[in-house]
C-alpha positions, 0 to 999 in steps of 0.5 A, spaced: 500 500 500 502 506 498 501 513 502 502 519 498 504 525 503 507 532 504 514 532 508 517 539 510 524 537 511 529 542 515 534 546 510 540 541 513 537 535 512 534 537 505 542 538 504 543 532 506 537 529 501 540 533 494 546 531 497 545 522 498 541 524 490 546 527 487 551 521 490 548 515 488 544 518 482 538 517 486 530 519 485 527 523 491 522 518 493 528 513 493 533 517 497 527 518 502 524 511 504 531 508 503 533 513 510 526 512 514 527 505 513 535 504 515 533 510 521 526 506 523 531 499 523 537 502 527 532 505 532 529 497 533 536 494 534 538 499 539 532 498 544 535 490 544 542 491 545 544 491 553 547 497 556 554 497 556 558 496 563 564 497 565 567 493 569 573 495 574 579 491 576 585 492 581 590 494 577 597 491 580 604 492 578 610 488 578 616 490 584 619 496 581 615 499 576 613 507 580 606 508 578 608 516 578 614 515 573 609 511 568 610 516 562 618 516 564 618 508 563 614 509 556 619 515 554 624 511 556 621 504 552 620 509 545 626 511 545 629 503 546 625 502 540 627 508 536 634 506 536 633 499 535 629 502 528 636 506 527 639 501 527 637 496 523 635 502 517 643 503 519 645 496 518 642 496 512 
């Protein structure tokens, strides 16, 4: 069953239409039942998904490792690797 009916749409969105249009060579009614159908699913699908939980865990170190020095230990681990990077590019 079709349903003739007159749709006022908001200046960015009716961008957004000539643009999807002139993108994929589309006609207007295609665009438009192909961008409720994608939206009226997706909103569906949404409503079954679980909310997302973030589950905290105890975070530990090994002996020696100083949490205040962590950003010192990546500079440190960079920089190993940048001259071991050198290294092979110079052997090469």
């Amino acid at each position: 069953m079709l349903m003739r009916t007159t749709l006022t749409l908001e200046p960015d969105v009716a961008q957004q239409v000539r643009q999807r249009m002139a993108e994929k060579k589309l006609p207007l009614k295609r665009v438009i039942n192909d961008a409720l159908r994608e939206g009226l699913s997706s909103s569906r699908k949404k409503e079954r998904l679980k909310p997302f939980r973030v589950e905290p865990f105890s975070l530990e170190f090994k002996p020696g490792i100083d949490r205040d020095k962590l950003n010192q230990l990546n500079d440190e681990l960079q920089f190993e690797e940048f001259l071991e990077k050198r290294r092979r590019e110079t052997e090469c």
